[in-house]
Residue frames relative to the residue before (quaternion, step in Angstrom):
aa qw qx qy qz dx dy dz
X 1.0000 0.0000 0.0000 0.0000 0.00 0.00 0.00
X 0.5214 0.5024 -0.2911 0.6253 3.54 0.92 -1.18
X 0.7911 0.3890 -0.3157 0.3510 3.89 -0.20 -0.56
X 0.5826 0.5074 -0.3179 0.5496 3.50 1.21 -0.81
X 0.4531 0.7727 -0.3390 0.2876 3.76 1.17 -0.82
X 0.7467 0.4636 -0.0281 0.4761 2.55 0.52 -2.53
X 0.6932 0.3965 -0.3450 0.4932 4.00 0.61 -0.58
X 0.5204 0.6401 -0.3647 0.4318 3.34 0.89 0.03
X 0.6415 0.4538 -0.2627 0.5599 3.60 1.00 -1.54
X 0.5700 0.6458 -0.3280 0.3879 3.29 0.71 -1.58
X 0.7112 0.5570 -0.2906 0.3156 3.71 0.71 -1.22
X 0.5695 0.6472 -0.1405 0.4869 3.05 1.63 -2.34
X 0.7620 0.3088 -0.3082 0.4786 3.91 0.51 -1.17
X 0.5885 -0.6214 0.4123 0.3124 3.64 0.85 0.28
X 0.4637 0.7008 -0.4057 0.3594 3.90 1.44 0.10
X 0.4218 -0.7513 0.4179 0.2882 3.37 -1.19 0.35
X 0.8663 -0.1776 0.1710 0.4344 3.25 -1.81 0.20
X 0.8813 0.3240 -0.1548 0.3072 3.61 0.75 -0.86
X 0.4206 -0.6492 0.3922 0.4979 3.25 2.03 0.15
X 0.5945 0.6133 -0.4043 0.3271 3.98 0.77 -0.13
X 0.8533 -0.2651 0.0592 0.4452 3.60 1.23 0.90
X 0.6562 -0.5642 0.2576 0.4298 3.71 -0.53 0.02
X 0.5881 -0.6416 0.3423 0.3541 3.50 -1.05 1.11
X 0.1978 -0.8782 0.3845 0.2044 3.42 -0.67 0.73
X 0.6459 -0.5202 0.3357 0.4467 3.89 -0.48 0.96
X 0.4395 -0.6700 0.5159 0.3029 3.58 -0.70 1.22
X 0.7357 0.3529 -0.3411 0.4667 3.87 0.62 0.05
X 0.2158 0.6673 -0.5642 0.4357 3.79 1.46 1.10
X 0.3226 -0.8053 0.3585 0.3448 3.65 -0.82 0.64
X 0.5581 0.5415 -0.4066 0.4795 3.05 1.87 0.16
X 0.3247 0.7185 -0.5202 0.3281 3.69 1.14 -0.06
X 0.3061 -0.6906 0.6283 0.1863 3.66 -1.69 0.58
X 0.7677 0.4354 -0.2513 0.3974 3.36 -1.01 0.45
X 0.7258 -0.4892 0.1765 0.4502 3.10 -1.03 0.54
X 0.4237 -0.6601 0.4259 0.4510 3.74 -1.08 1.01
X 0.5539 -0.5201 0.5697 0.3133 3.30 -1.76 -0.48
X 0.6434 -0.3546 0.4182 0.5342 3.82 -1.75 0.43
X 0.9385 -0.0637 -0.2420 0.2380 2.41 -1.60 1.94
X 0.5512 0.5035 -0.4624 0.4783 3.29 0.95 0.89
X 0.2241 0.7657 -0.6029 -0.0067 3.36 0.58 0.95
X 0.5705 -0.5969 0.4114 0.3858 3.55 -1.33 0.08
X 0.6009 0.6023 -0.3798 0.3632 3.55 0.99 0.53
X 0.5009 0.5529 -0.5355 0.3958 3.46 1.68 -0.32
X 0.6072 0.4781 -0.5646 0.2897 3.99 -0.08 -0.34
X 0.6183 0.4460 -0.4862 0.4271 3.64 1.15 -0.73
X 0.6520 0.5929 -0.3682 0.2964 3.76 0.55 -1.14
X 0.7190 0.4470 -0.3529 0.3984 3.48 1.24 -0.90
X 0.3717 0.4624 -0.5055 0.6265 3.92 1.38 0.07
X 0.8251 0.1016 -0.4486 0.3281 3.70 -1.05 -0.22
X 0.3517 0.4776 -0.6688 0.4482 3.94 0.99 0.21
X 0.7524 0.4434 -0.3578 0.3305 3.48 -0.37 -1.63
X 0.7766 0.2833 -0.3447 0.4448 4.15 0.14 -0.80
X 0.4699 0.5539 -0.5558 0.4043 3.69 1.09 -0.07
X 0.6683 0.4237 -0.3416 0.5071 3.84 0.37 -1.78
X 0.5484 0.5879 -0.5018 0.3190 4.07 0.12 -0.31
X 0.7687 0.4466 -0.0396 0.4562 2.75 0.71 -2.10
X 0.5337 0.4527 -0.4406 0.5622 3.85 1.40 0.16
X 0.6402 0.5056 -0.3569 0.4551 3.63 0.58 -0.74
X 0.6275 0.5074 -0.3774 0.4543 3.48 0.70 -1.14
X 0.6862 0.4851 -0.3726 0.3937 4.08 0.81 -1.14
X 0.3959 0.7313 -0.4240 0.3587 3.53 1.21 -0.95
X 0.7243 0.5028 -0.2392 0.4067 2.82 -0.01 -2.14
X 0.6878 0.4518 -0.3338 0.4598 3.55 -0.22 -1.37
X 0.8230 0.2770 -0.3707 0.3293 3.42 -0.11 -0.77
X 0.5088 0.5129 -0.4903 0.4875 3.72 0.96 -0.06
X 0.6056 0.5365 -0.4456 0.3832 3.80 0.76 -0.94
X 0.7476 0.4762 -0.2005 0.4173 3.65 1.14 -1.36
X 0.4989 0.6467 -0.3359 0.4691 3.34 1.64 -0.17
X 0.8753 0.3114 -0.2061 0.3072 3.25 1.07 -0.89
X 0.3767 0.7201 -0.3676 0.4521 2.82 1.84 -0.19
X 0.6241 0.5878 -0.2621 0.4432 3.17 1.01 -0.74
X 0.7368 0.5306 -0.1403 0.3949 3.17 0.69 -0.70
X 0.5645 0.6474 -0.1919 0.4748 2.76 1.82 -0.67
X 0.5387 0.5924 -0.2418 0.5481 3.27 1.61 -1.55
X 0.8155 0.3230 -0.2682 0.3985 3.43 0.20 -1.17
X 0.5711 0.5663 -0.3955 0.4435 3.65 1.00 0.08
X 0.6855 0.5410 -0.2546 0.4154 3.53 1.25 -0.22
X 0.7368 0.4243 -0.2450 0.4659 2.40 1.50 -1.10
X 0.4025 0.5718 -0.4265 0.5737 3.78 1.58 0.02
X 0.6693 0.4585 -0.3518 0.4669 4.16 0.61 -0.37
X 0.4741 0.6477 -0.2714 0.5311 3.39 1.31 -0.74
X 0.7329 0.3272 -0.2082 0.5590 3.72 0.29 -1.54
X 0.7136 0.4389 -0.3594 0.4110 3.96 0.39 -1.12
X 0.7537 0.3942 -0.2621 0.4559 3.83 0.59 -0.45
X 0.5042 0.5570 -0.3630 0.5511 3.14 1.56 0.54
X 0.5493 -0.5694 0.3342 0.5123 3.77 1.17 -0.73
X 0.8004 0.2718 -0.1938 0.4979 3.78 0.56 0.53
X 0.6399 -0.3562 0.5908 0.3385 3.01 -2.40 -0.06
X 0.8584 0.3878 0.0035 0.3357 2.95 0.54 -1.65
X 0.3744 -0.8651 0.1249 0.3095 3.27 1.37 0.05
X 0.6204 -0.7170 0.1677 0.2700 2.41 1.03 2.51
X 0.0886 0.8404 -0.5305 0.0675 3.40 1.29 1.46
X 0.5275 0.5437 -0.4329 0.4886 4.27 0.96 0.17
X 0.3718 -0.6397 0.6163 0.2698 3.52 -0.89 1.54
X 0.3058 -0.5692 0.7373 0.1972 3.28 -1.93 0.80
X 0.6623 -0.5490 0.3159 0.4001 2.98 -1.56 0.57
X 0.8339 -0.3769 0.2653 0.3038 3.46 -1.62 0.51
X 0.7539 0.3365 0.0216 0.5639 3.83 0.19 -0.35
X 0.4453 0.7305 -0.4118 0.3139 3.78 1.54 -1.10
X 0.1154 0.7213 -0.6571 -0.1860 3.84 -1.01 0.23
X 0.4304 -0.7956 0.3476 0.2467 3.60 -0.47 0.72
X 0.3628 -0.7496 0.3947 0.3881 3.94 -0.50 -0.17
X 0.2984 0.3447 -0.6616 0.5953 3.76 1.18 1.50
X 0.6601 0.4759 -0.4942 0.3059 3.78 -0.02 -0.14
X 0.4793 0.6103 -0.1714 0.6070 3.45 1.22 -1.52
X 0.6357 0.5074 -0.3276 0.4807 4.32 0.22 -1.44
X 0.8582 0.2773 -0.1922 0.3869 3.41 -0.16 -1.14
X 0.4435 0.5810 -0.4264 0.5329 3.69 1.13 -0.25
X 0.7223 0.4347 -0.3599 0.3996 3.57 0.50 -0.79
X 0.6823 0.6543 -0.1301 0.2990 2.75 0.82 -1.20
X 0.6985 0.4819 0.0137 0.5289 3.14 1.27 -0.82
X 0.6299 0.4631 -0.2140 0.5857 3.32 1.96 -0.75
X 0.4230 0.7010 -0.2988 0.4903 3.37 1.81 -0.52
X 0.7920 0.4898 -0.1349 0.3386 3.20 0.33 -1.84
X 0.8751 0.2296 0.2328 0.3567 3.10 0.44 -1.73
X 0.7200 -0.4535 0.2458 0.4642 2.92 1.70 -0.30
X 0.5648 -0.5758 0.4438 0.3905 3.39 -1.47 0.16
X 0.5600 0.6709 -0.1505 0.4623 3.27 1.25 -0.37
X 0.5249 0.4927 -0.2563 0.6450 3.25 1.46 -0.65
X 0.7010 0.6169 -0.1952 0.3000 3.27 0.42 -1.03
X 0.4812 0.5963 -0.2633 0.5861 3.22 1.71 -1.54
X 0.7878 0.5001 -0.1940 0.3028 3.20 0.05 -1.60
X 0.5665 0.4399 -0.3194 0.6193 3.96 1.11 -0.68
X 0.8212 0.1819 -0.3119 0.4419 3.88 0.27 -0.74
X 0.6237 0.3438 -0.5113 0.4811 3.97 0.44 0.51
X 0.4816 0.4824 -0.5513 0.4811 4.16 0.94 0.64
X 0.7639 0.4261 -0.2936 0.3857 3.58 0.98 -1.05
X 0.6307 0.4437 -0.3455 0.5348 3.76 1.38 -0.39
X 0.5279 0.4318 -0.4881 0.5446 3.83 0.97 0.91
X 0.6499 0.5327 -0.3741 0.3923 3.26 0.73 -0.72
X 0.6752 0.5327 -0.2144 0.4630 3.51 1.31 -1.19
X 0.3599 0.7557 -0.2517 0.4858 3.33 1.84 -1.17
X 0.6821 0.5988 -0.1968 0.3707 3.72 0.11 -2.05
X 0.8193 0.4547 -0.0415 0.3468 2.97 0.23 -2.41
X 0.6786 0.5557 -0.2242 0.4247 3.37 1.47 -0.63
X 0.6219 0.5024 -0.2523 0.5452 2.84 1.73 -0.88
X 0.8383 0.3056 -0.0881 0.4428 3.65 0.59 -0.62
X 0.4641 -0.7406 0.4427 0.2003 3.58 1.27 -0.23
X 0.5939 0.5390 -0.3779 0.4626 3.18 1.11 0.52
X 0.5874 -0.3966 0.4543 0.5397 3.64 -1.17 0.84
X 0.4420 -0.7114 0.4836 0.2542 2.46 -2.21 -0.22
X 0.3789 0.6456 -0.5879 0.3066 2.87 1.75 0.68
X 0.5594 0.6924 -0.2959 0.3465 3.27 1.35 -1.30
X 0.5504 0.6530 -0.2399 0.4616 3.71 1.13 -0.53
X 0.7265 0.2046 -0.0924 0.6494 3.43 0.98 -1.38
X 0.4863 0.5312 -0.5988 0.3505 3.67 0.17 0.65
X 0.7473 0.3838 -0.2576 0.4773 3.18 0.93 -1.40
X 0.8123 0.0085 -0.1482 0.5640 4.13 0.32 -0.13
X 0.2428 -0.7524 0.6109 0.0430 2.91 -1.52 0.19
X 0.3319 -0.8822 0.3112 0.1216 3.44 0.28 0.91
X 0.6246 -0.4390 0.4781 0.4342 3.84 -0.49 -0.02
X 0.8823 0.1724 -0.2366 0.3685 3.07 0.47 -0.71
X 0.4290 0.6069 -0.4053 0.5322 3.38 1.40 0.22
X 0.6587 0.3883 -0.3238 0.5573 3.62 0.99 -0.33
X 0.5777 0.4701 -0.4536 0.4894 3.89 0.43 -0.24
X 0.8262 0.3586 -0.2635 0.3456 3.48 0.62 -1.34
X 0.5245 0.5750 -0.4268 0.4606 3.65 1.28 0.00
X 0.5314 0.5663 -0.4328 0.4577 3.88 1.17 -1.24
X 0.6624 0.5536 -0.2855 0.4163 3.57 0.73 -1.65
X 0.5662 0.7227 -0.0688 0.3905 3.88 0.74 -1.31
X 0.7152 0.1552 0.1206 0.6707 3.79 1.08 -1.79
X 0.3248 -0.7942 0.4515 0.2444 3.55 1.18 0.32
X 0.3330 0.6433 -0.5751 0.3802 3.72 0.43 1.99
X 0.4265 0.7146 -0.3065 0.4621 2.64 0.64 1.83
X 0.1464 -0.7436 0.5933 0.2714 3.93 0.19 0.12
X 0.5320 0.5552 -0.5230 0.3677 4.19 0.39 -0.80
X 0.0599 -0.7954 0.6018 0.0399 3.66 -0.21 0.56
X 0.6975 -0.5286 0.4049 0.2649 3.24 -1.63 1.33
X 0.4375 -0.6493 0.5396 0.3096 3.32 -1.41 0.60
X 0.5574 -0.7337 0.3203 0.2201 3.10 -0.61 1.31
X 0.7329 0.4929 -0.1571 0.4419 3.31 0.97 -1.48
X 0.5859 0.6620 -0.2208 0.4119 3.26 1.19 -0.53
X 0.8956 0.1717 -0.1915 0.3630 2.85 1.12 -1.26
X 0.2227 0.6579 -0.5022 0.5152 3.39 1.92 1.04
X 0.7436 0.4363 -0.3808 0.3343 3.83 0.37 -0.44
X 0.5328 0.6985 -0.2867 0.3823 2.54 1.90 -0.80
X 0.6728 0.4907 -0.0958 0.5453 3.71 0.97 -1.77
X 0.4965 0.5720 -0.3789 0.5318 3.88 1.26 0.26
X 0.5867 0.7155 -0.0883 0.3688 3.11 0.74 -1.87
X 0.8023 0.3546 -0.0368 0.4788 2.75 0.39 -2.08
X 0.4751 0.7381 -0.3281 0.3489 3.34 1.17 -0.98
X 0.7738 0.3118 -0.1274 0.5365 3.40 0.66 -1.47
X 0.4162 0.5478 -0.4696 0.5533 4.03 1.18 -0.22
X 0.7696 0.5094 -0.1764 0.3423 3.76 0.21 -0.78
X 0.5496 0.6746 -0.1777 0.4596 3.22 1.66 -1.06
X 0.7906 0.1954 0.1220 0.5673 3.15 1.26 -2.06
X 0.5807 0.6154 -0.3858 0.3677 3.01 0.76 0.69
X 0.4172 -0.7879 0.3283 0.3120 3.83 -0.65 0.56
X 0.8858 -0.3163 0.1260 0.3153 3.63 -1.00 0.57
X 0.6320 0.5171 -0.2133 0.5363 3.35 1.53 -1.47
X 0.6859 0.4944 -0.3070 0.4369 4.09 0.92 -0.66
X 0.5855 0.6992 -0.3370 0.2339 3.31 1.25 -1.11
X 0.6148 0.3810 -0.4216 0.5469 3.84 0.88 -0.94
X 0.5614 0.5203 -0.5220 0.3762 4.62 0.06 -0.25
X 0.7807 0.2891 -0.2136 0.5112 3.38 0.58 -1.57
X 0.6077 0.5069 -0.4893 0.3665 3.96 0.59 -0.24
X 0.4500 0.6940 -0.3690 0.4238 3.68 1.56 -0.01
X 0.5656 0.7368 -0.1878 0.3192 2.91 0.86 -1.90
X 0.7491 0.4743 -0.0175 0.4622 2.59 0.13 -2.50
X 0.6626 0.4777 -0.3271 0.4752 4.09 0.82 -0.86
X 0.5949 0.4887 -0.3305 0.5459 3.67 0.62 -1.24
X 0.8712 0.3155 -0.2419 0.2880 3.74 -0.06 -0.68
X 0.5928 0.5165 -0.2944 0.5433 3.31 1.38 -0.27
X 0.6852 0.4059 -0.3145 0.5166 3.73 1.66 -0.34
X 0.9145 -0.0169 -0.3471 0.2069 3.13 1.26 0.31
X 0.1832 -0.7408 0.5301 -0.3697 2.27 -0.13 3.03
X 0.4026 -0.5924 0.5542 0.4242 2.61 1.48 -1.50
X 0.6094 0.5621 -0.2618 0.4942 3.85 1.25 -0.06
X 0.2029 -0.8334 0.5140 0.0089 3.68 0.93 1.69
X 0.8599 0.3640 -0.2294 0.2746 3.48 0.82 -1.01
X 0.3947 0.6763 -0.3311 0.5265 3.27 1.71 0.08
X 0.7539 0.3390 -0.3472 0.4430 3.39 0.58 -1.11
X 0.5072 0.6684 -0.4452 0.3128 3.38 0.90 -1.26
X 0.6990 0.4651 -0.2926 0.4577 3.78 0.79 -1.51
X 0.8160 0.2178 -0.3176 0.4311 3.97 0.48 -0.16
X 0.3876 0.5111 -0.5174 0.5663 3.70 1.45 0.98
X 0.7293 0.4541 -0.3217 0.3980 3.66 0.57 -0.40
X 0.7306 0.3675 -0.3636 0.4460 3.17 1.05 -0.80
X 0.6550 0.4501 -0.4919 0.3555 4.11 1.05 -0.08
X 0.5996 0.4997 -0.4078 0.4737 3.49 1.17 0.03
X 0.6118 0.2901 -0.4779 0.5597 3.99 0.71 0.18
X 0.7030 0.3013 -0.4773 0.4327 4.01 0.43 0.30
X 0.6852 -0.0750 -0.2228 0.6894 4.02 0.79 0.11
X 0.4544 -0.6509 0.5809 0.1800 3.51 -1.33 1.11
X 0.7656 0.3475 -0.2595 0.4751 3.45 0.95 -1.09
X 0.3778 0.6981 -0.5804 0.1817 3.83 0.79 0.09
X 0.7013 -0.5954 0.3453 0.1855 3.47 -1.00 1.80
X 0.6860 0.5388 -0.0758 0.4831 3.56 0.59 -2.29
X 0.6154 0.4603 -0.2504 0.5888 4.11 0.89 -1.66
X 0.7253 0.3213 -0.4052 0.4545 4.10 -0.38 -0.84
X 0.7141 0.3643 -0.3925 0.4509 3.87 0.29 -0.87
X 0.7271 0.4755 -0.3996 0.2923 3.72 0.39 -0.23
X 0.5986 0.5846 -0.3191 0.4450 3.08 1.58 -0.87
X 0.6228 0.6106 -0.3123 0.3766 3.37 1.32 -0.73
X 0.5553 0.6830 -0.2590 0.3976 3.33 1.60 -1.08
X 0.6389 0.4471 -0.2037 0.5919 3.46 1.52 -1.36
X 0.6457 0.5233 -0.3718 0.4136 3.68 0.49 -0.88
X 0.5647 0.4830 -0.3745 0.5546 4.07 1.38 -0.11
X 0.4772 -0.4816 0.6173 0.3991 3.22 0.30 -0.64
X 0.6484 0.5974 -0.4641 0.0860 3.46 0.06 -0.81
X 0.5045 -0.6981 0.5077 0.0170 3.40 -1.50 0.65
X 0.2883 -0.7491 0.4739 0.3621 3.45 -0.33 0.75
X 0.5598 -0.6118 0.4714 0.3001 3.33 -1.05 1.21
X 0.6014 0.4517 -0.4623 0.4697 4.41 0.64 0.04
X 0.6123 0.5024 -0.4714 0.3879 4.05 1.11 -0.10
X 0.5229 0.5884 -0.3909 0.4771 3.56 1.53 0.31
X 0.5907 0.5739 -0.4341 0.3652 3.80 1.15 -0.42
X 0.4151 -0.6215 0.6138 0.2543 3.53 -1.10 0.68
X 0.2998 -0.5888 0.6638 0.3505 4.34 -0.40 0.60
């Protein structure tokens, strides 16, 4: 009686068969015997392939944003390509023979500003090949820069979309965005979207997104279609950075 007792209490305090402590839930992993609903021994394997599946989804993510932007990139050059050529639309109307435009003339400056006289060479002997091309063959010049691209049409675009580490000369271009400052002040409506370019390209690469943003906005609410204004605003509308605000001095 006394013995049946004691297995009784034993039961009530929840201990086991041997009095050596409380009975443990047949799905304890130190429990014995067969497990219980839903403790099979395969969920530890199932949660590894959850865990290297969700990696290996995170890992595709990634790539495709990487491939997302690359892309973007491509199509941002090539929109720099068409705008430094004379359009949105890629200034598909032949200018006249011999004609150099003033986005041609713009980005020479621009570039001689930044980087040098040298730079400068380099943006206006890419455009007098381009003109060079078109003369020789009669084709636009967008048509011209679809089919090749030149070394130097690739230096001066890297230079252009800031893919580059050589980093503008600073001082230079503050005199520059002074300069211009007062060109802008006194100047009449029809210049404003060229120099509100200027003034954007150089204040963005300062590093000063919100300065330019204000004189990319104001040459796109005076010409909506201006070629040079949509591709920069886009440039700011990525986020993207010029790749020389990453250089330690």
């Amino acid at each position: 009686m006394g013995r049946a007792s004691s297995r009784a209490d034993r039961a009530r305090r929840g201990e086991g068969a041997s009095g050596c402590g409380p009975r443990r839930p047949a799905t304890h992993p130190c429990a014995g015997g067969a497990a219980g609903p839903g403790a099979s021994p395969a969920r530890p394997a199932r949660r590894r392939r959850a865990g290297v599946a969700g990696v290996r989804g995170r890992g595709r993510r990634l790539r495709t944003r990487r491939a997302g932007g690359a892309v973007r990139a491509q199509r941002l050059r090539g929109a720099a390509a068409r705008a430094r050529r004379g359009g949105a639309d890629g200034a598909a109307a032949r200018p006249p023979r011999g004609a150099r435009g003033g986005a041609e003339e713009r980005d020479e400056s621009l570039l001689q500003i930044g980087f040098g006289v040298e730079a400068g060479r380099l943006a206006e002997r890419s455009n007098d090949a381009m003109h060079a091309e078109r003369e020789r063959t009669g084709e636009t010049l967008d048509e011209v820069a679809a089919r090749s691209i030149s070394a130097d049409d690739r230096a001066m675009l890297d230079m252009m979309l800031g893919e580059t580490r050589r980093r503008p000369d600073p001082d230079r271009v503050q005199r520059a965005i002074d300069a211009l400052g007062r060109v802008a002040a006194n100047t009449g409506a029809a210049l404003q979207p060229g120099v509100r370019c200027m003034l954007g390209w150089l204040h963005w690469a300062l590093g000063e997104g919100t300065a330019a943003g204000i004189h990319l906005d104001e040459a796109l609410r005076i010409d909506p279609g201006h070629g040079m204004a949509q591709l920069l605003h886009a440039v700011l509308g990525t986020g993207k950075v010029p790749e020389w605000a990453f250089v330690r001095d």
